[in-house]
C-alpha positions as CSV (number, residue, x, y, z in Angstrom):
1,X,0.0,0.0,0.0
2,X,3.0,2.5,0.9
3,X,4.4,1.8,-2.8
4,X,1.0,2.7,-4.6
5,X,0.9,5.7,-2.3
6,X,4.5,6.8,-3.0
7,X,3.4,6.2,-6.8
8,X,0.1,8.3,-6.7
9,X,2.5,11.3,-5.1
10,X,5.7,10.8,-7.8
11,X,2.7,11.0,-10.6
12,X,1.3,7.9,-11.4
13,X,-1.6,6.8,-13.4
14,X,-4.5,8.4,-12.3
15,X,-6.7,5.8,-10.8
16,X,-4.0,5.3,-8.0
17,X,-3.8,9.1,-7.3
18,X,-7.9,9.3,-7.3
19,X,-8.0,6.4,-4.5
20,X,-5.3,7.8,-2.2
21,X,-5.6,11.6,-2.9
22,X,-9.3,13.1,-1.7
23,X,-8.9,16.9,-2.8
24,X,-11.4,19.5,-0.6
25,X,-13.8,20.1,-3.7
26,X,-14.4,15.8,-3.9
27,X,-15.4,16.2,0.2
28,X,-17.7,19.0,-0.3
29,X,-19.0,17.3,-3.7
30,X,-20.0,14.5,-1.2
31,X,-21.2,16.8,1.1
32,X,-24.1,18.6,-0.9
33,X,-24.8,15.1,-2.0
34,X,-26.0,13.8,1.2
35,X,-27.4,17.5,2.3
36,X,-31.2,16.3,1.6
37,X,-30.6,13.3,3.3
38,X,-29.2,14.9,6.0
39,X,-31.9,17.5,6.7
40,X,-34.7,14.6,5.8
41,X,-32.9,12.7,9.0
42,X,-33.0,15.4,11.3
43,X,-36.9,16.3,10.4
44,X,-37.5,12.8,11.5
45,X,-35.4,13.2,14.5
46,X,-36.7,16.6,16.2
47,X,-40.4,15.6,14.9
48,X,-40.1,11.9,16.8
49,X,-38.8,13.9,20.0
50,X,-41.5,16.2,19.8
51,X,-44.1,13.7,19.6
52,X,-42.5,11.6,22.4
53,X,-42.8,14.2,25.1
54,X,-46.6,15.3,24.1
55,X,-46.8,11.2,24.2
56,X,-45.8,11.4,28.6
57,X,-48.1,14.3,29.0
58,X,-50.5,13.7,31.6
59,X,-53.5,15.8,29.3
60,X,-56.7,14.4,27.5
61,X,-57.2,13.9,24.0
62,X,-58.1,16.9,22.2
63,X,-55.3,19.1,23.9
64,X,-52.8,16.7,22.3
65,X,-53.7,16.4,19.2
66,X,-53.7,20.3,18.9
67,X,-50.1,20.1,19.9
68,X,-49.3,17.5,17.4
69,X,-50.9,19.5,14.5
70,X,-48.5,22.4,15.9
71,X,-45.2,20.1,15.9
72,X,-46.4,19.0,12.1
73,X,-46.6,22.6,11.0
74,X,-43.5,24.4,13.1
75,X,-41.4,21.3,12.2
76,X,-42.3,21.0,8.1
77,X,-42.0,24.4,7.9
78,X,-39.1,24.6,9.1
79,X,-37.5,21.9,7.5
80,X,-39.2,23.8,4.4
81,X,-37.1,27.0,5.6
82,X,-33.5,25.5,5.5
83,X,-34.3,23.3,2.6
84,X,-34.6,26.4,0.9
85,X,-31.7,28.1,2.8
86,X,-29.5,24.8,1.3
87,X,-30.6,24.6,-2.1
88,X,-28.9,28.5,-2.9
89,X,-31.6,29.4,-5.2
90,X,-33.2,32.2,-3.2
91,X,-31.2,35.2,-3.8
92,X,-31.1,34.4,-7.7
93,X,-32.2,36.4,-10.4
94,X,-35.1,35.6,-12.3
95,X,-35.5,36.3,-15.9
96,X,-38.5,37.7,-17.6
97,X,-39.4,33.6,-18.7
98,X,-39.2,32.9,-14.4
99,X,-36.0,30.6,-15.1
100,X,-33.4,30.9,-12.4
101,X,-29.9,32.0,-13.7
């Protein structure tokens, strides 16, 4: 493994320096990949806690399922909020056919 490393560095072929040599932009690349995924998890996450701890309340029927209509809405539209936030399309300009540039 050492020699296909010391390869990849003196300027191999370019398969070995792609599999030992992960340049910043390839990280990132992976990054934004997984961003949806990522935000789709922790929907699921903060929604599931939210719905666990009106769950233990001690109240009556009606007065939780108001709450869990509130932890639907606050939590979608949240998730709604940042989804937009990652996606970078909000401060673009908009032509006169309503493409994005």
């Amino acid at each position: 493994m050492a020699e296909l490393m010391a390869k990849a560095e003196q300027g191999g072929d370019t398969e070995t320096k792609k599999a030992y040599k992960i340049s910043p932009m390839e990280n990132d690349s992976a990054l934004r990949a997984y961003k949806y995924h990522l935000l789709t998890g922790a929907y699921i996450l903060v929604t599931a806690g939210a719905l666990f701890r009106v769950y233990r309340q001690p109240y009556n029927r009606n007065m939780k399922i108001d709450q869990i209509e509130t932890i639907f809405k606050a939590t979608t539209l949240g998730a709604v909020i940042v989804g937009i936030g990652l996606s970078g399309k909000i401060n673009k300009a908009r032509s006169a056919q309503g493409e994005i540039k």
